[in-house]
N, C-alpha and C positions, 0 to 999 in steps of 0.2 A: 477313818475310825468306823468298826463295824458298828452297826444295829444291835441291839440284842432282839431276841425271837419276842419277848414279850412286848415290845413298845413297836416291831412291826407285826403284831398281831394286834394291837391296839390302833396304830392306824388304819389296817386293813378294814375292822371293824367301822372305825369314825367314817371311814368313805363308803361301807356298804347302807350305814344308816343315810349318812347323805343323799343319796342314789336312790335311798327308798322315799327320802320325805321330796325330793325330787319329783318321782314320779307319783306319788301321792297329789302334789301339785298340779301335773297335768290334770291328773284324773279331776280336781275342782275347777280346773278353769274348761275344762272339756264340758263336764256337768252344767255347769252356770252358761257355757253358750249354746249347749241344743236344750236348756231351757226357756233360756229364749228366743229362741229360734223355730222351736217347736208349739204348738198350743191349737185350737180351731183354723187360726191364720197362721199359714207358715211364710217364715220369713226368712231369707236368706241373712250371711255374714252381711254381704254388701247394704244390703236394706240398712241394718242396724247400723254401721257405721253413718251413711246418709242419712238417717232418721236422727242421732245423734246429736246432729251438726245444724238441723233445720229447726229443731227447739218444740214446744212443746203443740203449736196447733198447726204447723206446717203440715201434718198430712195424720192419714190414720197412722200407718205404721209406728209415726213418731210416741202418738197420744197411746197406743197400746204398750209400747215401751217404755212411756213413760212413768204410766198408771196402772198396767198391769202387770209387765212381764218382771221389771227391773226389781220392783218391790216384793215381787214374789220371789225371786231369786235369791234377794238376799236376806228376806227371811227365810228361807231355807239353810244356804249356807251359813246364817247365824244359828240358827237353830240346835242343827245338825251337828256343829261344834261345840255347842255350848252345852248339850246333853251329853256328847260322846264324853268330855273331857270330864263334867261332873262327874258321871258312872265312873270312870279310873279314876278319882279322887275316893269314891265313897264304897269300891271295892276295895283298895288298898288300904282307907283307917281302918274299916272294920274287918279287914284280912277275910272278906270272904267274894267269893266269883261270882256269886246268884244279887250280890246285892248289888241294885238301879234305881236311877233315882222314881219311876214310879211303881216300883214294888215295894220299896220302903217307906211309902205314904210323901216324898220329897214335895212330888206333880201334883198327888190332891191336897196337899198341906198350900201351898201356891195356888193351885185354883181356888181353893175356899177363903184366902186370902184377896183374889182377883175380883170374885164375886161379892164381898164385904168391901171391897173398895167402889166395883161399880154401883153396888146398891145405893152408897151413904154417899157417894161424889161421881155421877155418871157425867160421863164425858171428861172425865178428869185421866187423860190416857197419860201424862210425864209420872202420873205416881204409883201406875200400876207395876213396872219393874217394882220397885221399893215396896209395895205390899206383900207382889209378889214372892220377894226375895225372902221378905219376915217370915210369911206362911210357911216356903222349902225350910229354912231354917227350926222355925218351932218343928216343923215336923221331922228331921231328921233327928233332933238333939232329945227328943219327946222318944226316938225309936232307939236311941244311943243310952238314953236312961234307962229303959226298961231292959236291953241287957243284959248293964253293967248292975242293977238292984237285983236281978235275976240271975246271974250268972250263966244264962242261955248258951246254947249252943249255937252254932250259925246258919243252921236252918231252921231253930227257932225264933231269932234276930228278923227274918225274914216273913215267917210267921205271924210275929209280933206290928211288924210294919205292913201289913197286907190288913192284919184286924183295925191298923190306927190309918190307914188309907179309908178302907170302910165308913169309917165312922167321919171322917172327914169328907167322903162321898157324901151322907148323909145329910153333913149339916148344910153342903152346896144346896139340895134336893130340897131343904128347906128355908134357905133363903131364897131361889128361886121361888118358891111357893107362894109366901109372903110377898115380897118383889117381884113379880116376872116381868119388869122390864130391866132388871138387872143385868143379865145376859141376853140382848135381844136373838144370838145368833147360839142357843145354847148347845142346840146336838153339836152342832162342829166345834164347837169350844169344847166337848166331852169326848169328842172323838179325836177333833186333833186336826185343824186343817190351815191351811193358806190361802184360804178366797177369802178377797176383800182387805187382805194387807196393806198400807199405807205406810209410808216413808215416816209421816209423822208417829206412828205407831212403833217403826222400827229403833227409832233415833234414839230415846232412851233408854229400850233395852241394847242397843249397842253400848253406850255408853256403861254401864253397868257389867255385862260380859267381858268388854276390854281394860277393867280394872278387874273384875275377878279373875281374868286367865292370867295376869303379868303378878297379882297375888300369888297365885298357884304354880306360875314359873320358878318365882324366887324361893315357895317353898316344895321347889322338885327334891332336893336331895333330902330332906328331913321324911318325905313322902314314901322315899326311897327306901329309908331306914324303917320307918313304919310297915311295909310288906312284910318285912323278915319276923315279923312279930315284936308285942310291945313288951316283953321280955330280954329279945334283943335287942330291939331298939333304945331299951333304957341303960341294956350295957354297955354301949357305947357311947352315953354319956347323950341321948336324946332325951328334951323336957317331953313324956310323952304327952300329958294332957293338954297344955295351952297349943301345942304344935296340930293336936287332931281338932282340937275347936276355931283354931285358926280355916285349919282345910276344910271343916264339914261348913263352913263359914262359905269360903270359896264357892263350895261344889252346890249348898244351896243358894247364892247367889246367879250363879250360871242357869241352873237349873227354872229358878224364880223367872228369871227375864228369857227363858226360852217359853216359858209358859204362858207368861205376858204377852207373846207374839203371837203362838200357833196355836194354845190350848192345848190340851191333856195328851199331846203325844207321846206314847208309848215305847219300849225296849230299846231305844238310839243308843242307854246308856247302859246296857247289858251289853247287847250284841258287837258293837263297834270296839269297846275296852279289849276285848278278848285275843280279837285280833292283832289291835296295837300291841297290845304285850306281847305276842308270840314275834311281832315284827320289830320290834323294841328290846331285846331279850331284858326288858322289866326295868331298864334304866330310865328314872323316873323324868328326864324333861323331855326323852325322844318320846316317852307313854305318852306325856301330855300335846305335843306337835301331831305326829301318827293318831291320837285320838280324835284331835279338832279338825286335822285335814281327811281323815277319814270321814267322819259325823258326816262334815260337809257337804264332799261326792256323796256319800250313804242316801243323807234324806233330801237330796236335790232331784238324785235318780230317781228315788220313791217317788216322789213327790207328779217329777215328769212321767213314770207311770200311770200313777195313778190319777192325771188328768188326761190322758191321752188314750190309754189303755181303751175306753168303751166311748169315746169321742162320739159325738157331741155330750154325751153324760160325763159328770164328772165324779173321782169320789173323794172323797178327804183323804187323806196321805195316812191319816191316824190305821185304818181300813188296811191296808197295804201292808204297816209296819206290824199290825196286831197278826197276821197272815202267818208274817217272818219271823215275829219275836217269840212268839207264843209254842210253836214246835220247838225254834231255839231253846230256848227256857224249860222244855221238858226233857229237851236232850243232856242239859247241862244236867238236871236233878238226877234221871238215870244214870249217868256217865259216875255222878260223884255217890256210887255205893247204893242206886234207887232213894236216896235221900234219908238214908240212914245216921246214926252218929253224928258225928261230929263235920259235917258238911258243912 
């Protein structure tokens, strides 16, 4: 029995995305081990393996692996993920390419959240995911109102979330003021870094990303319908409202507990979505795997630069991405009409 040409152009398809999210794969597990591998002390594969195996005061190599390298890694690769994929959730509700989760105030809405939690409960690190998460959330839904009462355009959306980022800047600036042992560590929390990571710090923002991203798996295909616009999407018999409060739910939850980990890192969730979609061609659960395993390599490499790069100096990763994202970011605005209309 022949094939028809469309279902082997459909398979052709399902094996090319494989292939990519395949080697998207290597590229994480590549990133994660000359992260650790790499740093002041370099350390071979072999090292790692035998340091593994000797436990935690057997030797230095062990104890930097265990305490430094490991937990930096995988706050990275959590990180990295869990911003790229928010960004393609909170580009797609709102049908526009410029919007990230910290240009739409998502990152300072979570930090100012972060810092209201360490001031009134320090040392209380299991509930900073969960403040965190409240804060992305109020502040995306806060950037989603003033569109939809305004009837904004989408480079005023972005406008509008830049002025409520601001202002959420500000109130940080003043609970520190009041508090300043609230953020002991606060330039790198503003800037965006991974020194000083801890396992116990990672553990409940993992827990909180791995129920947000299998949320936002199940709602790939409604996510899908939502690209096309919410005029489309309603012809087709999509509920548009509870479906987009559901996802901006998601994407500030991701967003919340990346923020919880590394602090105010910047553009992951611009720059990284962009790509996925052109490598995706926009089907909405390969956007969300290509986004997360991209993030991952994204801000592992950064990350590996930018502690290596001026060695024995280090710089925050935040530094690095602010470099990349920021040219990015104005290329996109010229590209889309110098930011005229309806962007």
């Amino acid at each position: 029995m022949k094939r028809s040409p469309g279902s082997c152009t459909g398979m052709t398809n399902h094996k090319r995305l494989f292939r990519t999210a395949a080697a998207l794969g290597v590229c994480v597990l590549l990133s994660a081990l000359l992260s650790i591998c790499l740093g002041p002390v370099k350390l071979s594969p072999a090292q790692i393996l035998l340091a593994l195996f000797e436990g935690d005061r057997a030797s230095t190599s062990a104890r930097i692996i265990a305490h430094v390298r490991l937990p930096r890694t995988f706050a990275s690769l959590l990180t990295g993920a869990a911003l790229a994929v928010s960004g393609a959730m909170i580009q797609s509700v709102l049908e526009n390419p410029l919007a990230a989760p910290n240009v739409i105030g998502v990152n300072t809405g979570a930090g100012l959240a972060v810092a209201l939690c360490s001031a009134l409960m320090p040392g209380a690190f299991a509930f900073l995911p969960v403040a965190a998460f409240l804060g992305a959330l109020a502040g995306v839904l806060l950037v989603m109102l003033i569109g939809e009462r305004t009837g904004a355009s989408r480079l005023t959306l972005v406008l509008a979330g830049i002025a409520v980022s601001a202002v959420f800047s500000g109130a940080i600036d003043m609970i520190l003021t009041l508090v300043p042992e609230s953020l002991s560590a606060y330039s790198d929390f503003r800037i965006g870094g991974f020194a000083g990571v801890t396992m116990q710090k990672i553990r409940p923002a993992a827990v909180v990303i791995g129920a947000a991203f299998l949320l936002a798996s199940s709602l790939a295909p409604q996510m899908e319908l939502l690209a096309l616009g919410q005029d489309t999407a309603r012809s087709l018999g999509l509920r548009v409202k509870p479906v987009r409060i559901l996802l901006l739910t998601a994407a500030a939850a991701l967003a919340g507990a990346a923020v919880s980990v590394a602090g105010l890192v910047g553009f992951v969730g611009l720059i990284v979505p962009h790509a996925a979609r052109k490598l995706s061609n926009g089907e909405g659960l390969w956007l969300l795997v290509f986004s997360a395993l991209g993030g991952a390599a994204f801000v592992t490499v950064c990350d590996l630069i930018a502690r290596t790069l001026f060695s024995p100096y280090e710089l925050p990763v935040g530094i690095v991405l602010s470099f990349l994202g920021g040219p990015f970011f104005l290329w996109l605005i010229l590209r889309r009409k110098g930011g005229r209309g309806d962007a």
